[in-house]
C-alpha positions in Angstrom: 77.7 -87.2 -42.9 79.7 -84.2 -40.6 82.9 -84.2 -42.0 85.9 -83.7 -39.9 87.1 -80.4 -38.8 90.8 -79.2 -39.6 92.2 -80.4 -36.7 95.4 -82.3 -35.8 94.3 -85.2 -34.8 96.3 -88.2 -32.5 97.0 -90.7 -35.4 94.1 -93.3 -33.5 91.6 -90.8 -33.8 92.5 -90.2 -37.8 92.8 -93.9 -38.5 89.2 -94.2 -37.3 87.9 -91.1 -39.0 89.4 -92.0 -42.3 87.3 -95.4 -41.7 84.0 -93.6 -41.1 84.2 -91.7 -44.0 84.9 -94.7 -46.5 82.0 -96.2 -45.0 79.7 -93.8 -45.5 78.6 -93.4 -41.7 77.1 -90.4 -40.7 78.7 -89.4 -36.8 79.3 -86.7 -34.5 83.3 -85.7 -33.4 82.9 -83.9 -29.9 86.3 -82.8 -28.4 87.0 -82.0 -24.7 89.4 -80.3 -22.7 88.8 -82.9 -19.7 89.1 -86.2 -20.5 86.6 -88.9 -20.3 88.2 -92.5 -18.8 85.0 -93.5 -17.8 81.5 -94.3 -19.1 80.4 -91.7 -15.6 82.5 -88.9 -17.1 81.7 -89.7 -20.9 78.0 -89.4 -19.9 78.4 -85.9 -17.7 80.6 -84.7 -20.3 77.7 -85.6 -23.0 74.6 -84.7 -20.6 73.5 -88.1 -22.3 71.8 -91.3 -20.6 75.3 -93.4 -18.8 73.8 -96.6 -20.7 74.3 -94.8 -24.3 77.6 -94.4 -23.8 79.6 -97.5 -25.5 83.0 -99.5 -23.5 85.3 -100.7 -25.4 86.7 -103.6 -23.1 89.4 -105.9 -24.2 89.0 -109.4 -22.9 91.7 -112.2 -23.1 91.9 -116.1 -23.5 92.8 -117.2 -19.6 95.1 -119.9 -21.1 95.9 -118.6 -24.5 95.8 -115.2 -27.0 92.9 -115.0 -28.3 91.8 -111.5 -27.9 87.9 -110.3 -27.8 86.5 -107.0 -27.7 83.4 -106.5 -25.7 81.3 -103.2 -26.3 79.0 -102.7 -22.5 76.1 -100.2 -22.1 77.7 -97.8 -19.5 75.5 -98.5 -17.0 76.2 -102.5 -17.3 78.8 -104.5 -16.2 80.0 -107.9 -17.7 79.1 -111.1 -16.7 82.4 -113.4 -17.0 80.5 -116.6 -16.7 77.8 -115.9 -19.7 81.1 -114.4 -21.8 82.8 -117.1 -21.4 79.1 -119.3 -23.1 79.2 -117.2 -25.0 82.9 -117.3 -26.9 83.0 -120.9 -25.8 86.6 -120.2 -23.7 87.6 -119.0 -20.4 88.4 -115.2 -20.5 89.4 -112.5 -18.4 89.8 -109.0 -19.0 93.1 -107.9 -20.3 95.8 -106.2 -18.1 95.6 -102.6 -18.5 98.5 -102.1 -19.5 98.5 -105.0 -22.7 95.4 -103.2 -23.8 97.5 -100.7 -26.3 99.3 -103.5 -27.5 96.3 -105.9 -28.0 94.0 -103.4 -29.4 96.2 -100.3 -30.6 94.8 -97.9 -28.4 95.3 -96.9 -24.8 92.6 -97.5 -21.7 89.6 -95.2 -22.4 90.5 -94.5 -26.0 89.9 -97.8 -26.8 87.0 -98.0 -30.0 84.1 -99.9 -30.8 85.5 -100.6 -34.4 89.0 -99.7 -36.0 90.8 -101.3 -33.4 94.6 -103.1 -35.6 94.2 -106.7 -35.1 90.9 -108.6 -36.3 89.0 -108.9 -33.0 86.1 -111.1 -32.4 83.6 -107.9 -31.1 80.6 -108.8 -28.5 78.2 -106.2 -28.4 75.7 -105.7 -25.0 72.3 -106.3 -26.5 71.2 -103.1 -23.8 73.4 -100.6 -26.8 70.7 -101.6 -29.4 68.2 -99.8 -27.3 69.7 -96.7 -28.1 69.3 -94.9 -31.1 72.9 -93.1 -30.9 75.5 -94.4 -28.9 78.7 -92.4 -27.7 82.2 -93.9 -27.8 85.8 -93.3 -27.5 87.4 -92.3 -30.7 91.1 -93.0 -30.5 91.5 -90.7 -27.5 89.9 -90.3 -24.0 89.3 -86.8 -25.3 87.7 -87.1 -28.2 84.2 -88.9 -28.4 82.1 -90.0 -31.2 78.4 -90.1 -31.9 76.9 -92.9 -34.1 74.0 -95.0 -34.9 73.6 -98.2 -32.8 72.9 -100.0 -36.3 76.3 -98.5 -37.7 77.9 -99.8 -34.5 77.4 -103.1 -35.3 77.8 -102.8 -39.0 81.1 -101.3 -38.9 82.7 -104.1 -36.0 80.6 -107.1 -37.5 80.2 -107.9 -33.7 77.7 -110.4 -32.0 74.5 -108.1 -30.1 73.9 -110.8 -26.9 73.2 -110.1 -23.0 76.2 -110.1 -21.0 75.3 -108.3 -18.9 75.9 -109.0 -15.1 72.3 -109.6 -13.1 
């Protein structure tokens, strides 16, 4: 496991380090100067394939709060209607700016695990075709390299298609 360098770190990006660690998961901190807001940039950023790179999307009960966090290939986008099947409610993604509040981080810093509430997690069957998958950690500068098998071990989320056709 790379341990984490002496850095001062935004308090998301610690929480979620300090989660890794008592885990056990081995990962890979990569900080940038530019930030990544985007699955495009993340992958440029990377020089790694666009579908390896992991959003974290916050997704909302249309007529009430249940909250759901739903981790897309990069290259994919979400298909409401098979979502919706799937978590047996109508959803919608969440305003932008509710995301902090719902999930404890802003828009593009947003997780795949860690997030402050206990989240029902939907993972895009496409990330399990990746051995190592590259995420947000706590910060759209800061980007982290794990396992797709840890991925789902540490969020205890559902692998499905949602994908949009």
């Amino acid at each position: 496991m790379k341990k984490r360098e002496e850095m001062n770190y935004p308090g998301g990006t610690t929480r979620l380090l300090d989660l890794l660690e008592k885990s056990g998961v081995d990962y890979e901190l990569r900080s940038f100067e530019a930030p990544a807001h985007h699955a495009k940039q993340a992958a440029a950023l990377l020089n790694c394939p666009l579908g390896a790179v992991v959003k974290s999307l916050a997704f909302q009960e249309t007529h009430g709060e249940k909250v759901f966090l739903v981790l897309v290939s990069g290259s994919n986008r979400v298909d409401l209607e098979i979502l919706t099947k799937i978590v047996g409610l109508e959803v919608k993604p969440a305003h932008p700016k509710d995301v902090q509040t719902l999930t404890d981080y802003a828009v593009g810093a947003v997780p795949p695990f860690g997030v402050k509430r206990d989240i029902q997690t939907i993972i895009d069957a496409d990330l399990m075709t990746y051995d190592h998958l590259w995420a947000a950690a706590g910060s759209a500068n800061i980007l982290i390299r794990i396992t797709s098998s840890d991925l789902q071990k540490l969020n205890g989320g559902q692998v499905k298609t949602i994908r949009l056709k």
